[in-house]
C-alpha positions as CSV (number, residue, x, y, z in Angstrom):
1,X,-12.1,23.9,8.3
2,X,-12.3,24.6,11.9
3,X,-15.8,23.9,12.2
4,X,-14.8,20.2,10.8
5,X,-12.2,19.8,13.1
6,X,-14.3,21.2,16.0
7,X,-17.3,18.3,15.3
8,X,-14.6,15.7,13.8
9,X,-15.4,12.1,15.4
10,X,-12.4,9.9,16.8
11,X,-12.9,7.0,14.5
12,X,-12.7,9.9,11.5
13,X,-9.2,11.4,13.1
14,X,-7.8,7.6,13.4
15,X,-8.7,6.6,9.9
16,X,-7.0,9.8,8.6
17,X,-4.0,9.4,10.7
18,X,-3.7,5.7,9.3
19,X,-4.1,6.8,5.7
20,X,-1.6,9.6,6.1
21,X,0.8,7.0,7.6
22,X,0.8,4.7,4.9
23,X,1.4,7.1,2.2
24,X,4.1,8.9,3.7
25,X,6.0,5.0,4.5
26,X,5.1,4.7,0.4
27,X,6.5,7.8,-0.5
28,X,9.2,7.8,2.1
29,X,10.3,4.1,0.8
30,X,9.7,5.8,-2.9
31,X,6.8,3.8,-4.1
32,X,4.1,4.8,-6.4
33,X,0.4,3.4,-5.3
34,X,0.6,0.5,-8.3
35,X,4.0,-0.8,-7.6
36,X,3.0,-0.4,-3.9
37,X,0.0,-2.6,-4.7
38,X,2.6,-5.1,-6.8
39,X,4.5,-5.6,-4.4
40,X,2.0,-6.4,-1.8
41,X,0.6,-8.6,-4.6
42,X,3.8,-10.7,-4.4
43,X,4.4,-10.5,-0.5
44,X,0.7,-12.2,-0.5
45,X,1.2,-15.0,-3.0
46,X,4.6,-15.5,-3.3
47,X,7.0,-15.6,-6.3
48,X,4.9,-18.8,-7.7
49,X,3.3,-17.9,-11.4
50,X,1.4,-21.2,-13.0
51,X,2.3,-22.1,-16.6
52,X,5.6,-20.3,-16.5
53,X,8.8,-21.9,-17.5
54,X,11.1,-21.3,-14.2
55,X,13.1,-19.1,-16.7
56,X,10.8,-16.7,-16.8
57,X,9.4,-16.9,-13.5
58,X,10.5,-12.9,-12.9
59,X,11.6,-12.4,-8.9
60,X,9.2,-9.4,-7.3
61,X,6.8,-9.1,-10.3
């Protein structure tokens, strides 16, 4: 382990840092990786689902 950190690169120690951040905003917001993923899902295309009556058009899903 030191030995890694003693030869780690900078582009290495920044992706690790952004990984570690955006699970810990996941888990501190309480989200598991698949609703995390649906609900980015639904921030991209929007609350629009084709060949559903608006009755069932679901809000967040």
């Amino acid at each position: 382990m030191v030995f890694w950190l003693a030869h780690m690169r900078m582009w290495t120690f920044i992706t690790a840092l952004a990984i570690t951040v955006v699970f810990g905003f996941f888990a501190w917001m309480g989200l598991t990786l698949p609703v995390a993923f649906r609900m980015a899902r639904v921030l991209l295309v929007g609350p629009h689902r084709p060949r559903l009556p608006r009755w069932k058009q679901r809000d967040y899903a």
